[in-house]
BANUPA-987971 format. One line per field, with one value per residue (C-alpha): residue in three letters; chain; x, y, z. Coordinates in nm, 2 decimals. Layout:
type <- c(ala, ...)
mol <- c(A, ...)
xx <- c(X, ...)
yy <- c(Y, ...)
zz <- c(Z, ...)
END
This chain:
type <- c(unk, unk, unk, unk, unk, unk, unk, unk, unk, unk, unk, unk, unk, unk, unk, unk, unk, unk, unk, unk, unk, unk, unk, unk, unk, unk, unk, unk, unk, unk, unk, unk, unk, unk, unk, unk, unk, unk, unk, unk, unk, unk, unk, unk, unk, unk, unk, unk, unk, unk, unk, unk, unk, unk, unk, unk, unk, unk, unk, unk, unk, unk, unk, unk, unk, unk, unk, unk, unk, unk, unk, unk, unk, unk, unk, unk, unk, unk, unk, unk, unk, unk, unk, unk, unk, unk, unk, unk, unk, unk, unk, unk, unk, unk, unk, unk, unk, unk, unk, unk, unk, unk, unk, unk, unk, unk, unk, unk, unk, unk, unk, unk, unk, unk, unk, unk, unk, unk, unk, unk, unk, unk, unk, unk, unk, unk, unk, unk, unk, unk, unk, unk, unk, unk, unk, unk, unk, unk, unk, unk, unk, unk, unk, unk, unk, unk, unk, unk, unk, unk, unk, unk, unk, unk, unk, unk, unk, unk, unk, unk, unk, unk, unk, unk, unk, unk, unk, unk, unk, unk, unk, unk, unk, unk, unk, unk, unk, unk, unk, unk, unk, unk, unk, unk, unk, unk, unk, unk, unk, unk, unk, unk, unk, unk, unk, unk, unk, unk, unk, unk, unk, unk, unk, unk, unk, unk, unk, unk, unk, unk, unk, unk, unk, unk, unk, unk, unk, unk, unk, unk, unk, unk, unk, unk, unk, unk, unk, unk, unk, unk, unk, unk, unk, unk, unk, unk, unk, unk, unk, unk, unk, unk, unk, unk, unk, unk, unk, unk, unk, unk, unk, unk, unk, unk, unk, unk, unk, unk, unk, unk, unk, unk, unk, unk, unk, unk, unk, unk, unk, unk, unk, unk, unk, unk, unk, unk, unk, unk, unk, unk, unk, unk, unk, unk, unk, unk, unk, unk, unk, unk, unk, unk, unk, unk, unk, unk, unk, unk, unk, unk, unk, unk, unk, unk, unk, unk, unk, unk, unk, unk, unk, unk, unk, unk, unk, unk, unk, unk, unk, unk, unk, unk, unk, unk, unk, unk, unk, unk, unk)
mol <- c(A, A, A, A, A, A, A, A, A, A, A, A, A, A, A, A, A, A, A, A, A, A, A, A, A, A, A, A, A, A, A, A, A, A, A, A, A, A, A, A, A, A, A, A, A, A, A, A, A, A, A, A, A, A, A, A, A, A, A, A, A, A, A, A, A, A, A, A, A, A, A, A, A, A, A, A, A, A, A, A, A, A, A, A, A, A, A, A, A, A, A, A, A, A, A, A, A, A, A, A, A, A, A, A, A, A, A, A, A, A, A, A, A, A, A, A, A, A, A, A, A, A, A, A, A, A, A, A, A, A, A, A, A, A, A, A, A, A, A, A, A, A, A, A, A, A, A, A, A, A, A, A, A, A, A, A, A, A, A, A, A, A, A, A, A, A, A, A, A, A, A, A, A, A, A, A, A, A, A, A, A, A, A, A, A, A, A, A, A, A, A, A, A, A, A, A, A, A, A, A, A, A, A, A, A, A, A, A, A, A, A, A, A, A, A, A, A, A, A, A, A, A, A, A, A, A, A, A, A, A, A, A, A, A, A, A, A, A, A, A, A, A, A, A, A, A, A, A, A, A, A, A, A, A, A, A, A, A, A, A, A, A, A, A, A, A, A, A, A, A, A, A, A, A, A, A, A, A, A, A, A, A, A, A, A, A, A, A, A, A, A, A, A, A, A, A, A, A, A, A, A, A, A, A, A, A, A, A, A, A, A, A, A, A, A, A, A, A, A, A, A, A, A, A, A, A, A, A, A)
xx <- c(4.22, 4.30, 4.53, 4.87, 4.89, 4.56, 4.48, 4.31, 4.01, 3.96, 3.57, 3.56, 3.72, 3.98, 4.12, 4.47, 4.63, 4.53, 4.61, 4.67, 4.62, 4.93, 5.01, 5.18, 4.89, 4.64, 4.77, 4.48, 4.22, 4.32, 4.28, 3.99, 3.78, 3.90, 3.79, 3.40, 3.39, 3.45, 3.22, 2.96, 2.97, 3.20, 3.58, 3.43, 3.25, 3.48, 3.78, 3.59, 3.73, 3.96, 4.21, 4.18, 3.94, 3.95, 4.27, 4.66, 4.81, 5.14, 5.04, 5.04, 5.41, 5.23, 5.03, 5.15, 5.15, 4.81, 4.74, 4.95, 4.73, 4.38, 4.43, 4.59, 4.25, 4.00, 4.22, 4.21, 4.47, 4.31, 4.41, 4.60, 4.57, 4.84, 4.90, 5.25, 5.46, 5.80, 5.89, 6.09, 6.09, 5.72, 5.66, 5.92, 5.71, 5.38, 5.53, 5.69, 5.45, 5.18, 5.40, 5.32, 4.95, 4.95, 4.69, 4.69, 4.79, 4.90, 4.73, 4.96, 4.77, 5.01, 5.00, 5.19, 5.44, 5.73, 5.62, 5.55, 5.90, 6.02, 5.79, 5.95, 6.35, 6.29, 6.14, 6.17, 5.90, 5.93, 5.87, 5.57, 5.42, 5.09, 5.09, 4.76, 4.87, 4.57, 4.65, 4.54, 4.73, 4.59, 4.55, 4.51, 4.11, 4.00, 3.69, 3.67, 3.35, 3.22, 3.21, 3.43, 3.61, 3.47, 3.15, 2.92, 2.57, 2.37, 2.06, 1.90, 2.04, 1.75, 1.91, 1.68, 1.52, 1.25, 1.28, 1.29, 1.64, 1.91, 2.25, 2.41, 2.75, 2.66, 2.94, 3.04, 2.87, 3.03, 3.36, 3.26, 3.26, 3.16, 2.80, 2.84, 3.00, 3.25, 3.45, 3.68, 3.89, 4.12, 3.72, 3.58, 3.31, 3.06, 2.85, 2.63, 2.66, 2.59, 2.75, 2.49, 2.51, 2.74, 2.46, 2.45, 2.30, 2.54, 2.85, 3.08, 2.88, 2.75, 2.40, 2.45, 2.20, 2.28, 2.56, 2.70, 3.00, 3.20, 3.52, 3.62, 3.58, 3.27, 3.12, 3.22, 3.04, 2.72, 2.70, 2.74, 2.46, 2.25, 2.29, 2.19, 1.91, 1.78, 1.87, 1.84, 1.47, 1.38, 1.03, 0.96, 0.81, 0.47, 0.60, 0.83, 0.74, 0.68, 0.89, 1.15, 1.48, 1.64, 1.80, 1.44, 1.17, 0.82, 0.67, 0.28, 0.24, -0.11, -0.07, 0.15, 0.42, 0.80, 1.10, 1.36, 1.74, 2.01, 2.17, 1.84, 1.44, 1.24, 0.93, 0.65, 0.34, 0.05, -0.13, -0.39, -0.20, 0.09, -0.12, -0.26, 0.07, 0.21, -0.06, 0.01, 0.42, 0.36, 0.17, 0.29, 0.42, 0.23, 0.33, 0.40, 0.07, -0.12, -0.01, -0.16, -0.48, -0.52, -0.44, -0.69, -0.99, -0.97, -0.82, -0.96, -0.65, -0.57, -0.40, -0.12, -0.07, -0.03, 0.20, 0.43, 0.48, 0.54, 0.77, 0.97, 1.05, 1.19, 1.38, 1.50, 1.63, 1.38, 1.26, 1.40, 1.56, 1.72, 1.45, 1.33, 1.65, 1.59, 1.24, 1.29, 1.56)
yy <- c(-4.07, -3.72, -3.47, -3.38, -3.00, -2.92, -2.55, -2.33, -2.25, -2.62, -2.61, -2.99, -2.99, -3.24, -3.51, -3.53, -3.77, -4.15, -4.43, -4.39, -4.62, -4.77, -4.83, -5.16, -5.29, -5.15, -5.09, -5.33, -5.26, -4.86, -4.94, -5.14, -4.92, -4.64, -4.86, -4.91, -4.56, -4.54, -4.85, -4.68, -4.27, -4.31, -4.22, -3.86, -3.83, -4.05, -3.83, -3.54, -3.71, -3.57, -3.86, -3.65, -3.44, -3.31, -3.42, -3.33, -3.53, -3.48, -3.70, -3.99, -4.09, -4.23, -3.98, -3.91, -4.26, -4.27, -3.99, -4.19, -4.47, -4.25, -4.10, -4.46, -4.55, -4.28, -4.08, -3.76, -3.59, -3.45, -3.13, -3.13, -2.84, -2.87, -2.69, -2.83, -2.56, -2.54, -2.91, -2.86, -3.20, -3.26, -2.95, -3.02, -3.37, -3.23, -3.00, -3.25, -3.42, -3.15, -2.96, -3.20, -3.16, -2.75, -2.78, -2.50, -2.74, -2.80, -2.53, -2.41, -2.33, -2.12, -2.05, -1.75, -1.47, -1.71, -2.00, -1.76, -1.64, -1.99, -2.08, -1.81, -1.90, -2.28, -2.19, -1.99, -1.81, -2.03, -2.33, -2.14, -2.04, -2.26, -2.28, -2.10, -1.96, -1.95, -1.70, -1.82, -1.64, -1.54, -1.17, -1.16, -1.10, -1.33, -1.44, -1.77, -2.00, -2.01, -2.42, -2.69, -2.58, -2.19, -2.30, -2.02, -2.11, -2.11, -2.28, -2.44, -2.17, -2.00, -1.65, -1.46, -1.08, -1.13, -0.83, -0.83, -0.68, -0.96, -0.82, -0.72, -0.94, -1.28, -1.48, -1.79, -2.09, -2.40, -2.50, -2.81, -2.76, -3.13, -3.33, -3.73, -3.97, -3.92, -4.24, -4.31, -4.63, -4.67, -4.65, -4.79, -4.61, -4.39, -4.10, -3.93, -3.60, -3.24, -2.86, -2.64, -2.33, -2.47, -2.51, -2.71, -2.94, -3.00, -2.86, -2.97, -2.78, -3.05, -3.27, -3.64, -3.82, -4.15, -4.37, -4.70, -4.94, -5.21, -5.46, -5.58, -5.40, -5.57, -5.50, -5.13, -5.17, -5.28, -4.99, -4.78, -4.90, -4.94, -4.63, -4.50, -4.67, -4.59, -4.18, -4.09, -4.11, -3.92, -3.84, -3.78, -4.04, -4.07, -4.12, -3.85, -3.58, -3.24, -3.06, -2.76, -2.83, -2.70, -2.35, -2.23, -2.04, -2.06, -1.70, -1.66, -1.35, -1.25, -1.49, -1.72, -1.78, -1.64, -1.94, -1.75, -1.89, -1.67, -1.56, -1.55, -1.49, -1.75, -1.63, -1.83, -1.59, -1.47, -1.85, -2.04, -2.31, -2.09, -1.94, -2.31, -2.50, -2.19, -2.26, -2.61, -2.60, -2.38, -2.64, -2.98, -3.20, -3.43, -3.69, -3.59, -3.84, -3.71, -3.33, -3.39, -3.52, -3.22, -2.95, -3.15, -3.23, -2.93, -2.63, -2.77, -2.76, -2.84, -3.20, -3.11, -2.77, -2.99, -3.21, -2.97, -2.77, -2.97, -3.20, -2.83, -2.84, -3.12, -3.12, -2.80, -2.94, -2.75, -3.06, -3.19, -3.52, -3.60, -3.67, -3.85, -4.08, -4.11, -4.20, -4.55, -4.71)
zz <- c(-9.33, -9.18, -9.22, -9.10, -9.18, -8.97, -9.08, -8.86, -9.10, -9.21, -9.30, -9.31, -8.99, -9.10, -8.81, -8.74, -8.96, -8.95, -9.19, -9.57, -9.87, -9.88, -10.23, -10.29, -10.11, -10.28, -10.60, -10.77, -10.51, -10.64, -11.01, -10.94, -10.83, -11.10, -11.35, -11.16, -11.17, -11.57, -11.62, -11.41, -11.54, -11.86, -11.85, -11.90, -11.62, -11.38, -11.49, -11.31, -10.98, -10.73, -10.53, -10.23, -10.00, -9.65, -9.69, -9.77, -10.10, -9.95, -9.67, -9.91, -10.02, -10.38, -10.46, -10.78, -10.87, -10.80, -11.02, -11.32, -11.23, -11.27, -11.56, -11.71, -11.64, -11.69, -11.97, -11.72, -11.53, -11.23, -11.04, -10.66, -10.40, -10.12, -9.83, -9.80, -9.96, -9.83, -9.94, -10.24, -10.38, -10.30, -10.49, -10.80, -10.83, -10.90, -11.17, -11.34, -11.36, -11.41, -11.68, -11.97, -12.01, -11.97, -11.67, -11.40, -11.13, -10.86, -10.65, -10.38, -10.02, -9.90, -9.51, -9.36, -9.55, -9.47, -9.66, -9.92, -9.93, -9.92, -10.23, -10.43, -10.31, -10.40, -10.74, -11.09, -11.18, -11.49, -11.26, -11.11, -11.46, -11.45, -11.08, -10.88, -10.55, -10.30, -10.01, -9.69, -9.48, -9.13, -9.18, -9.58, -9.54, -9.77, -9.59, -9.47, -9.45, -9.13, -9.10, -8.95, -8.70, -8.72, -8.77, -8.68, -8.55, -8.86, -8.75, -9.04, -9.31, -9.35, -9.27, -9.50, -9.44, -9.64, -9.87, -10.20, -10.21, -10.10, -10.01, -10.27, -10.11, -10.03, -9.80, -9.94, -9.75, -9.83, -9.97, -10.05, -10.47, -10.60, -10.59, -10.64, -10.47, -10.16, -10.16, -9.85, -10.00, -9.65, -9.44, -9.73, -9.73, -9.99, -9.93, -10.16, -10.12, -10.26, -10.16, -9.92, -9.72, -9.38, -9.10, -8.74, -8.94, -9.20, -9.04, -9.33, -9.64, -9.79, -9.75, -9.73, -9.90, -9.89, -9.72, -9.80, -9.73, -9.91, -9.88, -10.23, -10.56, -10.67, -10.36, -10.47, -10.79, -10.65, -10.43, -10.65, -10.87, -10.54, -10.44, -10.77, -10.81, -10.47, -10.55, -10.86, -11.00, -11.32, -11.16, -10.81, -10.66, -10.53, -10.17, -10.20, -9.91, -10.09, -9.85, -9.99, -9.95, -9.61, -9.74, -9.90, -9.70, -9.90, -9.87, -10.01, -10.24, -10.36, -10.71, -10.65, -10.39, -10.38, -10.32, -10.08, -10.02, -9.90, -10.23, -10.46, -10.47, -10.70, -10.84, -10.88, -11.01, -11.20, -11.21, -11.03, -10.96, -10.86, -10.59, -10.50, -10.45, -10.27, -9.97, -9.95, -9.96, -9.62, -9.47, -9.33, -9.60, -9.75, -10.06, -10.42, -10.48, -10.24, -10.35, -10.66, -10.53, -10.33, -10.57, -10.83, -10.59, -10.32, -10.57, -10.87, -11.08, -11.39, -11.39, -11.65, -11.51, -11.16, -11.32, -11.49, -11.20, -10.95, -11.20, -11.22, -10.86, -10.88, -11.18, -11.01, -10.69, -10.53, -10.33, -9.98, -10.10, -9.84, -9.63, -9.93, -9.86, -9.50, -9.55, -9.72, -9.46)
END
């Protein structure tokens, strides 16, 4: 829980350094849980997991057991960034135990010019041969992502001209690169989450969509499954609010309707129905049941065309889900 190197552009916004998962203690609460994820997803899927996140492995004096313990489990050997560079045994560690499987782990963070230099002296460029070297040095320019503790006012990410020509650069907005499950075993806590454009509302790049707790492994397990089942329909339902998801501005065009987010333009044209759902998404939300209703009985649509379309939005993750969540608690 935390962080002891505390970088300056953290976009998680990282707390100092708490309590860790101790491993003797939790050695079979550890393994436990590993082996509810590969029940639940498949060893596949569950080997798709990182150990650690807003977080620094190094903090952990087991980590790499940990990772023996994972991939025991799920058959997968996942990857490690670390900001902690200049420790030469920490660092000799992770190759050895990287070096086996050919992966292009760990990921080194590396901090200033001097830790860079230090990197080098400690090791061959042999040692350094499947290693990725991430350069987040103060003055290197790489652009950061303005969340966490740089977090720049966003409002609700809808920072769109409304031309038809988007900037041909678009700033990164989140550096939060996974959707599932966000497990915290020292909190013992889950979230359901997903990457989005950083925003006062979601300060952290990524929507939560769900949040659970648990004690013992099986009360892991039924979480999980809980959380699953409360999430993850193959249809929308017909409670679901057909509201757009948070980043996309609904703009009427003379056949249809455009779907605007800050790195693309979504064009919905050339049909009746088109034209139809694109003046009722710019009104207040109503249900995905009562949607259908409307565009049938006011528009005079046809039922299948009705269907398909607004089935597309959501297969698409076009749809606000979140408030979907929020709306049955």
């Amino acid at each position: 829980e935390g962080c002891s190197v505390q970088c300056w552009f953290c976009s998680f916004s990282a707390q100092k350094l708490g309590r860790i998962l101790d491993y003797q203690e939790n050695k079979d609460f550890f393994r436990g849980v590993a082996r509810a994820c590969a029940d639940i997803f498949g060893s596949k899927a569950a080997g798709l997991a990182m150990l650690y996140y807003a977080s620094e492995p190094f903090d952990n004096p087991r980590y790499i057991d940990y990772l023996r313990d994972y991939a025991d489990i799920t058959g997968a050997v996942t990857c490690t960034s670390t900001a902690v560079c200049a420790d030469k045994k920490w660092i000799d560690d992770l190759l050895a135990f990287y070096r086996p499987y050919n992966l292009p782990w760990p990921r080194l963070s590396v901090l200033s010019t001097k830790i860079l230099h230090k990197i080098h002296d400690q090791h061959t460029p042999y040692e350094l041969r499947d290693v990725s070297l991430l350069m987040q040095l103060k003055d290197s320019g790489q652009p950061k992502v303005l969340g966490g503790r740089i977090l720049a006012q966003k409002d609700d990410m809808r920072q769109c001209n409304g031309k038809n020509d988007l900037p041909g650069s678009i700033p990164q907005g989140s550096i939060a690169c996974v959707t599932g499950f966000l497990i915290n075993l020292v909190r013992k806590d889950i979230k359901l989450v997903s990457p989005c454009y950083v925003s006062e509302k979601w300060p952290c790049g990524y929507r939560i969509f769900d949040q659970a707790s648990f004690d013992t492994v099986d009360d892991f397990h039924s979480a999980m499954l809980d959380m699953i089942e409360r999430n993850m329909p193959e249809t929308p339902p017909a409670h679901m609010p057909l509201q757009l998801r948070d980043d996309l501005v609904c703009r009427t065009a003379e056949k249809g309707f455009d779907l605007v987010s800050p790195n693309q333009i979504l064009h919905f044209q050339n049909k009746s129905v088109f034209q139809a759902l694109g003046e009722l998404l710019i009104k207040p939300p109503v249900s995905y049941a009562d949607a259908f209703d409307i565009l049938l009985d006011k528009y005079g649509q046809n039922p299948l065309e009705v269907q398909a379309v607004l089935k597309n939005l959501f297969n698409n993750g076009l749809l606000d889900e979140v408030r979907f969540s929020a709306s049955r608690f």
